[in-house]
OpenMM code with the backbone's topology and positions (N, CA, C; nanometers):
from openmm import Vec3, app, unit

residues = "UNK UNK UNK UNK UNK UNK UNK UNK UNK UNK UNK UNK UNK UNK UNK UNK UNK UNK UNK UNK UNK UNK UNK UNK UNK UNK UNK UNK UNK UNK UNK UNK UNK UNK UNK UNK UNK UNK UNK UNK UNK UNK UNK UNK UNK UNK UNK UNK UNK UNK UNK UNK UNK UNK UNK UNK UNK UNK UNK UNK UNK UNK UNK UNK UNK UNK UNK UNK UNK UNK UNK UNK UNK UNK UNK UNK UNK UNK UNK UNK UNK UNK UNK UNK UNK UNK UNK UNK UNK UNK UNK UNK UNK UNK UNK UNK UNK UNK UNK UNK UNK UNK UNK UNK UNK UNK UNK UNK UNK UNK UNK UNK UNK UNK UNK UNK UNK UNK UNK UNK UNK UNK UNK UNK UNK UNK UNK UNK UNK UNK UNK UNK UNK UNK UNK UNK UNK UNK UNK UNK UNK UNK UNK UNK".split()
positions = [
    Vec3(2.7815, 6.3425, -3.5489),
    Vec3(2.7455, 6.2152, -3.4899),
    Vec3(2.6200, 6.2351, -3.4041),
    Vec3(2.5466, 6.1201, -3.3837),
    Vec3(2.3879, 6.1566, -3.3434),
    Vec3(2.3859, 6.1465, -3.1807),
    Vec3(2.5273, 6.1032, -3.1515),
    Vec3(2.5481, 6.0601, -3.0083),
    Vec3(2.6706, 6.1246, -2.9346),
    Vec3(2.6314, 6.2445, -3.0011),
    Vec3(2.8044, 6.2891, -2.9636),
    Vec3(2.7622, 6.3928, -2.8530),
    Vec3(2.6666, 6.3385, -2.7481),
    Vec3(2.6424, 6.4086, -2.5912),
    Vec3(2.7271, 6.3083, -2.5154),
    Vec3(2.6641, 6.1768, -2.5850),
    Vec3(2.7764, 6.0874, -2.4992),
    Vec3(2.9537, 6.0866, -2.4781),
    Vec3(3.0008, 6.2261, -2.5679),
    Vec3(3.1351, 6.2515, -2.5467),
    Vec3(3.1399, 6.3422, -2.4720),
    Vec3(3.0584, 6.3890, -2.4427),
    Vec3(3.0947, 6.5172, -2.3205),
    Vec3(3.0505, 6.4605, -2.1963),
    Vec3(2.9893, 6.3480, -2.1348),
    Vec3(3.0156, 6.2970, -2.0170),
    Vec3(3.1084, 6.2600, -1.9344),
    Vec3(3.1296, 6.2914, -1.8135),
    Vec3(3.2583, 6.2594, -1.7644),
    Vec3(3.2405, 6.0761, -1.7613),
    Vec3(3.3523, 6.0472, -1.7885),
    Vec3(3.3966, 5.8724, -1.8075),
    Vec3(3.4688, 5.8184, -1.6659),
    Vec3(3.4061, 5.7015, -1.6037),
    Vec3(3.4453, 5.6309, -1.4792),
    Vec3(3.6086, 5.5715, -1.5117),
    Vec3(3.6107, 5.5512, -1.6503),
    Vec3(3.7288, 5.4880, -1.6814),
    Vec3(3.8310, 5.5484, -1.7569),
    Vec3(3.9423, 5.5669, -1.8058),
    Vec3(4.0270, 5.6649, -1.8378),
    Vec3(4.0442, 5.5917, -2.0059),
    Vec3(4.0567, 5.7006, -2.0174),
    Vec3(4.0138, 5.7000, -2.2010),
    Vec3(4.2023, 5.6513, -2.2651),
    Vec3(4.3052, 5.6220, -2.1933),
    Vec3(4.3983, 5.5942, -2.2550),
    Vec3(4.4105, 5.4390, -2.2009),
    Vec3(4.3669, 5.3321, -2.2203),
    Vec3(4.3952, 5.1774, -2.1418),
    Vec3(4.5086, 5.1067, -2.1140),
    Vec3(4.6219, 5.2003, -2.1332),
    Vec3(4.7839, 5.1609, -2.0639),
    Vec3(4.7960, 5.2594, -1.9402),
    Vec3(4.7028, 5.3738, -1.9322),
    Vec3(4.7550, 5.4443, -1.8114),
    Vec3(4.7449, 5.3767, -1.6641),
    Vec3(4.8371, 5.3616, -1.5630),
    Vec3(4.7918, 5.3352, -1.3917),
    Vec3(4.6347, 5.3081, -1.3501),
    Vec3(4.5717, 5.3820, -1.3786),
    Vec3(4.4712, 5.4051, -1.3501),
    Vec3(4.3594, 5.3118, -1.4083),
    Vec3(4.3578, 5.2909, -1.5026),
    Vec3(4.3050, 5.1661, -1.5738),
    Vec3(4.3762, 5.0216, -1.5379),
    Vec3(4.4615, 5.0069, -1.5142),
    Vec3(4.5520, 4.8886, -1.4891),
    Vec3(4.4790, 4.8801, -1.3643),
    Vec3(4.4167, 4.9913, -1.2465),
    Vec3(4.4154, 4.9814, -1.0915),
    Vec3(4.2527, 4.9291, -1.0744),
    Vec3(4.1660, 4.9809, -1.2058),
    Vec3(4.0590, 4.9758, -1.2226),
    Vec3(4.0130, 4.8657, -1.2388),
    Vec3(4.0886, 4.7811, -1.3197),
    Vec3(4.0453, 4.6793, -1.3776),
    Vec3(4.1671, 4.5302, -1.2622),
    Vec3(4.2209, 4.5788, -1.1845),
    Vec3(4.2568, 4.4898, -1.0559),
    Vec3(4.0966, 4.4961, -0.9619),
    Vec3(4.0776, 4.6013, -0.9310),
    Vec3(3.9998, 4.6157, -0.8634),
    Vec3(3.8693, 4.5829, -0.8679),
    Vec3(3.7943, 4.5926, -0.9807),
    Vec3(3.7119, 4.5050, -1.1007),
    Vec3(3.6947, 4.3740, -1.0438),
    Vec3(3.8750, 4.2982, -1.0726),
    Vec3(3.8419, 4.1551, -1.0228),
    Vec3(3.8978, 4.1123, -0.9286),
    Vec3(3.9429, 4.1694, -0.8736),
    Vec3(3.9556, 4.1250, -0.7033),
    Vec3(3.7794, 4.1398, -0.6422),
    Vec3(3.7029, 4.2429, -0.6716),
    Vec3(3.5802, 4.2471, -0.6203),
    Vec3(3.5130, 4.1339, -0.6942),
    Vec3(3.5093, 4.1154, -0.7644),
    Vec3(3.4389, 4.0006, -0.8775),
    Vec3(3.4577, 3.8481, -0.7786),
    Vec3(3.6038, 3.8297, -0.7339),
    Vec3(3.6766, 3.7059, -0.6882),
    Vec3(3.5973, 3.6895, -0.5581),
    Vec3(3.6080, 3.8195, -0.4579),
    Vec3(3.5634, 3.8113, -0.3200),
    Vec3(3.4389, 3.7753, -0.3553),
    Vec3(3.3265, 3.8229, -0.4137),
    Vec3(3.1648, 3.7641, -0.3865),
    Vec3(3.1548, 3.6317, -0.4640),
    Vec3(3.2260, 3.5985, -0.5520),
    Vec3(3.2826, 3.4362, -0.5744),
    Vec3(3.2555, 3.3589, -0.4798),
    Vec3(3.3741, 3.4108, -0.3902),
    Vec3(3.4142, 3.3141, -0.2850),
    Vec3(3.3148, 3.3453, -0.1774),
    Vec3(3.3127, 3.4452, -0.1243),
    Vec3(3.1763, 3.4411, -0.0832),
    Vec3(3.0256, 3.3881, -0.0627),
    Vec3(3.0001, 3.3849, -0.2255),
    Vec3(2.8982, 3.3025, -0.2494),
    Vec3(2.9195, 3.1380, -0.2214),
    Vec3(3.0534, 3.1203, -0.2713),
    Vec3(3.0657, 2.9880, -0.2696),
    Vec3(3.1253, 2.9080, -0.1145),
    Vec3(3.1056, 3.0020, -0.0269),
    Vec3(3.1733, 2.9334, 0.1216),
    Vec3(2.9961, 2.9740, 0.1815),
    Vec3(2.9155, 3.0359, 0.1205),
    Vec3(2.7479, 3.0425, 0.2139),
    Vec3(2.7132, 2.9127, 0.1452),
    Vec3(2.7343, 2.8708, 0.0141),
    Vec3(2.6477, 2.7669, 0.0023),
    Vec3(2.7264, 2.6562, 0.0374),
    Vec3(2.8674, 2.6249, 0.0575),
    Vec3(2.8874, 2.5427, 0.1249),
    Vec3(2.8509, 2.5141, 0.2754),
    Vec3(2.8434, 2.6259, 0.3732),
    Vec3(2.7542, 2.5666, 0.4853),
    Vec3(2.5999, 2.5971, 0.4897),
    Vec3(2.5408, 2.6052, 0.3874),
    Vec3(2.4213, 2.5631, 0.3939),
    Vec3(2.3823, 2.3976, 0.3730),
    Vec3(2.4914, 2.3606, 0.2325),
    Vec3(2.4632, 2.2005, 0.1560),
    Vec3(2.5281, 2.1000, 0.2727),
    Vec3(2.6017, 2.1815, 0.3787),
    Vec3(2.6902, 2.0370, 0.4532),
    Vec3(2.6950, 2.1089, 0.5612),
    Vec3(2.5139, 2.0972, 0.6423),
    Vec3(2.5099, 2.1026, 0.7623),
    Vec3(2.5212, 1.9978, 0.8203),
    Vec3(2.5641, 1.9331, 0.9380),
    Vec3(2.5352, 1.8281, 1.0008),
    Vec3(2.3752, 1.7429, 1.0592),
    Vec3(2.3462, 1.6441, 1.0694),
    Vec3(2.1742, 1.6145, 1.1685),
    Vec3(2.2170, 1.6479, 1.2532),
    Vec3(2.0666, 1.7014, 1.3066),
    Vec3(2.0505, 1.7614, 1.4046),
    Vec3(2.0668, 1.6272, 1.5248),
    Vec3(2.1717, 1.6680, 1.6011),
    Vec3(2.1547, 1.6228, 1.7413),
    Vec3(2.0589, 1.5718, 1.8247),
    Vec3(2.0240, 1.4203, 1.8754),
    Vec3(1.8991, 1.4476, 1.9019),
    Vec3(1.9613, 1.4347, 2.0788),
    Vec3(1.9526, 1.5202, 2.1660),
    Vec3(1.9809, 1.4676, 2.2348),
    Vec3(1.8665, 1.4363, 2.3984),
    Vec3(1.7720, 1.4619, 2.3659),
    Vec3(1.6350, 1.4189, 2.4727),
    Vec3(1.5756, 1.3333, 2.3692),
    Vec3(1.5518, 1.1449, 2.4149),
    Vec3(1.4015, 1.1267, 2.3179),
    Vec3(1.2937, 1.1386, 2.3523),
    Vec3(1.2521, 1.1424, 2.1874),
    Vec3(1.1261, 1.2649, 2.1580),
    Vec3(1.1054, 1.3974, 2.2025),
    Vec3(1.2130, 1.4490, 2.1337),
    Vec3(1.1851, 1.5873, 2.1572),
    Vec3(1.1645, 1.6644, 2.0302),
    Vec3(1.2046, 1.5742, 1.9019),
    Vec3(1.1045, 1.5847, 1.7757),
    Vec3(0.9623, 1.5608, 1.7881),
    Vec3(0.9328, 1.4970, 1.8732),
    Vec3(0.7342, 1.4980, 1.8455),
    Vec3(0.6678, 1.5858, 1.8260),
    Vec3(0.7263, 1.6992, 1.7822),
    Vec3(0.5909, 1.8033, 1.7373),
    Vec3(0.6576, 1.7993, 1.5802),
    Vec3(0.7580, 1.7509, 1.5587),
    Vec3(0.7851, 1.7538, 1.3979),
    Vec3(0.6321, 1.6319, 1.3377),
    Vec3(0.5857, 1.5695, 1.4087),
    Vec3(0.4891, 1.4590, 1.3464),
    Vec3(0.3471, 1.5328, 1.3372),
    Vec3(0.3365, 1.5503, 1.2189),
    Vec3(0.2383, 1.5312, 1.1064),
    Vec3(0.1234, 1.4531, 1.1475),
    Vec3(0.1416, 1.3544, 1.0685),
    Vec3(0.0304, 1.2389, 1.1066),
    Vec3(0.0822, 1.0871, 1.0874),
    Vec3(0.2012, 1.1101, 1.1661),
    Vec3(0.2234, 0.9530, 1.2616),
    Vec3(0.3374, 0.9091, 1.1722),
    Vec3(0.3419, 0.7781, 1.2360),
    Vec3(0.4730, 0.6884, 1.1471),
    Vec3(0.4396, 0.5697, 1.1802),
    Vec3(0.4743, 0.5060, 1.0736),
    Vec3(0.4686, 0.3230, 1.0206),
    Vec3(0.6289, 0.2875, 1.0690),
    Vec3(0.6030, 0.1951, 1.2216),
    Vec3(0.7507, 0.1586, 1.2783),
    Vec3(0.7697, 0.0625, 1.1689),
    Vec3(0.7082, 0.0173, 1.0993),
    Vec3(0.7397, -0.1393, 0.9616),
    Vec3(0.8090, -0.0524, 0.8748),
    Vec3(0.8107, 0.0374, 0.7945),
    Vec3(0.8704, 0.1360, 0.7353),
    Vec3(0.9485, 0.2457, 0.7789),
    Vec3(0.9770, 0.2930, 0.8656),
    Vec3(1.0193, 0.4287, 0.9193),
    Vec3(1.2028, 0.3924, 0.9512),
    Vec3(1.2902, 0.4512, 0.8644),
    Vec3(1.3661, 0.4416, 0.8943),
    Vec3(1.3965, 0.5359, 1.0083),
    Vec3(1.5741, 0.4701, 1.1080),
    Vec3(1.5747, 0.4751, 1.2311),
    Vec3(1.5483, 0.6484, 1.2926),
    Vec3(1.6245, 0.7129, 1.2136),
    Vec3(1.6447, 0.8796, 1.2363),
    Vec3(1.4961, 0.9173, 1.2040),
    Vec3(1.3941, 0.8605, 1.1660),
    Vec3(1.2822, 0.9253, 1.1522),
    Vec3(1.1996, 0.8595, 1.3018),
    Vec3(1.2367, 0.7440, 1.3715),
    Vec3(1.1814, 0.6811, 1.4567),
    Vec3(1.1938, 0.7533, 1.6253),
    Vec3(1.3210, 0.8325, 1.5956),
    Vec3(1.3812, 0.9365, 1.6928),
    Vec3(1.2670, 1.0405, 1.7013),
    Vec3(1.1972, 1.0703, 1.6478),
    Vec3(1.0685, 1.1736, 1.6843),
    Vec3(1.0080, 1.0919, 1.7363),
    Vec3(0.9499, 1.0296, 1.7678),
    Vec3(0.8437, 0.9887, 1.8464),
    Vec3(0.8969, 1.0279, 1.9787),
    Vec3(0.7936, 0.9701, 2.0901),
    Vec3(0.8156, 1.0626, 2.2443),
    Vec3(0.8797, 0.8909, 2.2705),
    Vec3(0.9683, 0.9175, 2.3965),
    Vec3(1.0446, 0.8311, 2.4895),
    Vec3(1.0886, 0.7154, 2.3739),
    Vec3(1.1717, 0.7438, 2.2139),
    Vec3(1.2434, 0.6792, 2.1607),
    Vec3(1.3505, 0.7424, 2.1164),
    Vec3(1.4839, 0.7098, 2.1667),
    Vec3(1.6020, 0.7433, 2.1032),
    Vec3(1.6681, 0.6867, 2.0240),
    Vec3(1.7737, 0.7423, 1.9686),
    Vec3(1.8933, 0.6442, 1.8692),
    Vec3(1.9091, 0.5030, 1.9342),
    Vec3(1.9033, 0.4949, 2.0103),
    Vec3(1.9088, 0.3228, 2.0766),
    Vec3(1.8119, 0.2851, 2.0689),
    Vec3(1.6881, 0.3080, 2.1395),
    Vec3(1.4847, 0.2250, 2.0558),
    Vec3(1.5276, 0.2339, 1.8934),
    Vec3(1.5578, 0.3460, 1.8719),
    Vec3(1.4986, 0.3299, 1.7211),
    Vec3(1.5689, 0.2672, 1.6263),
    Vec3(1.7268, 0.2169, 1.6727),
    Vec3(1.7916, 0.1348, 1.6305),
    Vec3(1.7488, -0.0113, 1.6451),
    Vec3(1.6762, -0.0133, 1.7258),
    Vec3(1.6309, -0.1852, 1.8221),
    Vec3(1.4944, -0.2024, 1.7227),
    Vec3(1.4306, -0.0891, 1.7220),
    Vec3(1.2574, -0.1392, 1.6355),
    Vec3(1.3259, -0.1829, 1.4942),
    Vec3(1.4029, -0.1221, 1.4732),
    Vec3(1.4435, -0.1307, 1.3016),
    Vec3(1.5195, -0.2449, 1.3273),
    Vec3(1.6165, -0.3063, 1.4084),
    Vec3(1.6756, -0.3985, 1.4110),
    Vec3(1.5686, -0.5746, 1.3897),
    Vec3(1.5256, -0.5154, 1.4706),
    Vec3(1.3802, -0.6196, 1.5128),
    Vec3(1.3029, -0.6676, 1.3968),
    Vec3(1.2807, -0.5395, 1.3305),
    Vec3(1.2074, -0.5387, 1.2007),
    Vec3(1.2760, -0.6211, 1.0865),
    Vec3(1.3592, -0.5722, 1.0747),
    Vec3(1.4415, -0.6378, 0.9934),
    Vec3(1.5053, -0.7981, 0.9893),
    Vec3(1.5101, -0.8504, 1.1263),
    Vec3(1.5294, -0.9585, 1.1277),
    Vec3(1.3781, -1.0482, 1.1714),
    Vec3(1.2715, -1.0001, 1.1305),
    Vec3(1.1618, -1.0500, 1.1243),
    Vec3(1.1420, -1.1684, 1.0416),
    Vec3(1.0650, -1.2710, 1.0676),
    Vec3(1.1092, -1.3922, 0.9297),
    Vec3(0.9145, -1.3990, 0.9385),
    Vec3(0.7967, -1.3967, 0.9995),
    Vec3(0.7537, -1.4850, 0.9512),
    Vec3(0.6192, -1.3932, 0.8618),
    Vec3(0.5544, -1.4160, 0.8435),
    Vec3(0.4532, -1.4189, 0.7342),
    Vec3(0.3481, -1.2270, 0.8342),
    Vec3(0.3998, -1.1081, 0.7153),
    Vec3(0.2603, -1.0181, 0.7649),
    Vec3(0.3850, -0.9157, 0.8090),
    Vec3(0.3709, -0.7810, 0.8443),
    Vec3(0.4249, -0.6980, 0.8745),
    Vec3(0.4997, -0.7159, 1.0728),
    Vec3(0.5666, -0.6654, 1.0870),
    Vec3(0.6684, -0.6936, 1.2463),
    Vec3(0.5928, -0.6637, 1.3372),
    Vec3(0.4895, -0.5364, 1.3261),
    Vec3(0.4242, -0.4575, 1.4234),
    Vec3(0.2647, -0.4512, 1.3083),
    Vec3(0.1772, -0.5666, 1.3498),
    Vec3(0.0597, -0.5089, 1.3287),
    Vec3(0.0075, -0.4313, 1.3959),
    Vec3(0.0058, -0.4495, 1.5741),
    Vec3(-0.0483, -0.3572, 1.6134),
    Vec3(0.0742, -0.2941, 1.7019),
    Vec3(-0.0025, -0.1630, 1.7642),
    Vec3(0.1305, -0.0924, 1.8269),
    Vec3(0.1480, -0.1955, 1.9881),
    Vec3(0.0419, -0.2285, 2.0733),
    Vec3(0.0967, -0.3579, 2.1469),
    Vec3(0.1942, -0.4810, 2.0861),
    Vec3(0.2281, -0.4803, 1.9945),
    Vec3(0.3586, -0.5498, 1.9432),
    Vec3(0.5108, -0.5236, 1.9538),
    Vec3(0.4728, -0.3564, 1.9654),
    Vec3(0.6008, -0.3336, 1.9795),
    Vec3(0.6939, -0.3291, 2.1045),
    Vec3(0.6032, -0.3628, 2.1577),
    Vec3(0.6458, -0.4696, 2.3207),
    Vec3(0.7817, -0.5813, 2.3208),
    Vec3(0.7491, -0.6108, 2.2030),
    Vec3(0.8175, -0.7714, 2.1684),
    Vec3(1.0054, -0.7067, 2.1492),
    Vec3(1.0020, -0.5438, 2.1457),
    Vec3(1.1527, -0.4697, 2.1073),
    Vec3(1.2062, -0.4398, 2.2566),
    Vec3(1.3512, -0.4918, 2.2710),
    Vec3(1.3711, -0.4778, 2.3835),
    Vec3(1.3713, -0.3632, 2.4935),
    Vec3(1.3360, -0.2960, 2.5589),
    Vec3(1.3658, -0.1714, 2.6338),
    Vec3(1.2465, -0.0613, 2.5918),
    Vec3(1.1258, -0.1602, 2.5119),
    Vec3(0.9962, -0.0683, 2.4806),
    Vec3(0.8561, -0.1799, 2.5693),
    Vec3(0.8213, -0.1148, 2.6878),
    Vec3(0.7208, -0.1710, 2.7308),
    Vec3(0.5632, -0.1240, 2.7604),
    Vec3(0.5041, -0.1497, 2.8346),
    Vec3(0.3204, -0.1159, 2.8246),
    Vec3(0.3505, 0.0316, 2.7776),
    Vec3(0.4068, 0.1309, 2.9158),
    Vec3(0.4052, 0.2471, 2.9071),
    Vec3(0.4738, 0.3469, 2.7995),
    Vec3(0.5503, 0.2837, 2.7684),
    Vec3(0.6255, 0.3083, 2.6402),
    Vec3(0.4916, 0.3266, 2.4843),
    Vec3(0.4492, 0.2167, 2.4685),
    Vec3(0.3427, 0.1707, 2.3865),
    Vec3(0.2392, 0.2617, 2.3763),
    Vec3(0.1734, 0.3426, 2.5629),
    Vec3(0.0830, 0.4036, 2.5522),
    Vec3(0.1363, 0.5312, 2.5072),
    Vec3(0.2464, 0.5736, 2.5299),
    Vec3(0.2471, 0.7241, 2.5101),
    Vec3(0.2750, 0.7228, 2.3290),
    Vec3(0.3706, 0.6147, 2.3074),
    Vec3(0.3620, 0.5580, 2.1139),
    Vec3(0.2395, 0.6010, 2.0543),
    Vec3(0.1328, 0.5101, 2.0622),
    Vec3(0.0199, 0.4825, 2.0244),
    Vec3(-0.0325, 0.5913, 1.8967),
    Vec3(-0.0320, 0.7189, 2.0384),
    Vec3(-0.1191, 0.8328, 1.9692),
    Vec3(-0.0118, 0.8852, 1.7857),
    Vec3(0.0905, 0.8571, 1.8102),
    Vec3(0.1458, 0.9069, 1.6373),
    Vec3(0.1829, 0.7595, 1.5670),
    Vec3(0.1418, 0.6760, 1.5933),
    Vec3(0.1683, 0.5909, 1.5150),
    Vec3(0.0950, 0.5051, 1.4183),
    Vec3(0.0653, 0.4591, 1.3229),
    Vec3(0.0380, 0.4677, 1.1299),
    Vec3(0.0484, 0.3161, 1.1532),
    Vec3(-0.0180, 0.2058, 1.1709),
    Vec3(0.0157, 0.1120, 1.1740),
    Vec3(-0.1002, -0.0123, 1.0380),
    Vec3(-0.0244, -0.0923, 0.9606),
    Vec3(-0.0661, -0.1642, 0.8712),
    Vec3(-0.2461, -0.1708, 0.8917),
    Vec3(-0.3076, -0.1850, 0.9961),
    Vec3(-0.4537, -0.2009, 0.9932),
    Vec3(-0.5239, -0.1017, 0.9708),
    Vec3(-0.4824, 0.0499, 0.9460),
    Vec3(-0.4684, 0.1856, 0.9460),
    Vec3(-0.4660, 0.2219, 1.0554),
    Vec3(-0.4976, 0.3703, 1.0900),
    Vec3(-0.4664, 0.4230, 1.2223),
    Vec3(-0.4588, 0.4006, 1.3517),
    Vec3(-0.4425, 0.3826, 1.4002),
    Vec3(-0.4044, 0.3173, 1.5166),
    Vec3(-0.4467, 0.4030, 1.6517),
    Vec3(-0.5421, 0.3782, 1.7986),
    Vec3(-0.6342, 0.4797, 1.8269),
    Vec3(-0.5415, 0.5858, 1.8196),
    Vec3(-0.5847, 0.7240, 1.8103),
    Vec3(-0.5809, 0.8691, 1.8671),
    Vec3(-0.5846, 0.9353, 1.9430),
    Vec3(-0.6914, 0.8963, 1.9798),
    Vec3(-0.7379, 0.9542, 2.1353),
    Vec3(-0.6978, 0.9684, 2.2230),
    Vec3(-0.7331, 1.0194, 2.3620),
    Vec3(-0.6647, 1.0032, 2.4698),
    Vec3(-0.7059, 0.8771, 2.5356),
    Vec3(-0.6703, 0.8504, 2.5987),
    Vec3(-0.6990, 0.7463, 2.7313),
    Vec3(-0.8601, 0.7196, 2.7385),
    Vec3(-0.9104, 0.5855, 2.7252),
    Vec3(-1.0462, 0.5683, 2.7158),
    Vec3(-1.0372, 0.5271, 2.8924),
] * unit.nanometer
topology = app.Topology()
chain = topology.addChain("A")
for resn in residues:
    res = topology.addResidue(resn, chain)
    for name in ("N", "CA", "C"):
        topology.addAtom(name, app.Element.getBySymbol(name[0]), res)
């Protein structure tokens, strides 16, 4: 036979497959097989079903912003980044928005969003700088 080195190697597994030893081999086989199973399958369960993140200071997402947000579009959990708006503002702009009736977007400019209860001048100025509003950008700058 052209392979008959491969019979003189010692064998991990026992050459009779009713002996103890094979029966212990092949438990052991899949009990290890089962554990990284389950394993695998309890990491990707708390990766897929983390909870949101807590917000609990508003705006303390504002460095998550990019380049701004459209309060006419921005749903509420995205409205929570901005500075001095929490789950309660950002429930109220979207509320506001939504029951808007007349003709043109809720917030053309960001001085509009005055008109939401518990958001006033100072509120507006520190807004301003991340906010995306229908006329396009809306100033940037600091304080003229």
């Amino acid at each position: 036979m052209a392979l008959s080195w491969l019979d003189d190697l010692p064998r991990p597994w026992p050459t009779k497959p009713d002996s103890a030893r094979a029966r212990f081999i092949l438990a052991a086989g899949v009990t290890t097989a089962l554990l990284v199973i389950f394993a695998c399958g309890a990491a990707l369960r708390s990766v897929n079903h983390r909870p949101l993140p807590h917000v609990s200071a508003p705006g303390e997402r504002s460095a998550e912003l990019l380049n701004g947000l459209d309060p006419n579009v921005a749903p509420w959990w995205e409205l929570t980044a901005l500075p001095r708006v929490g789950p309660s503002r950002a429930r109220a702009i979207v509320a506001f928005r939504e029951t808007w009736t007349e003709e043109g977007p809720a917030f053309p400019t960001a001085d509009s969003l005055e008109r939401v209860h518990g958001i006033g001048p100072k509120t507006v100025a520190r807004l301003r700088p991340q906010l995306i509003l229908p006329a396009g950008v809306e100033h940037r700058g600091g304080d003229d």
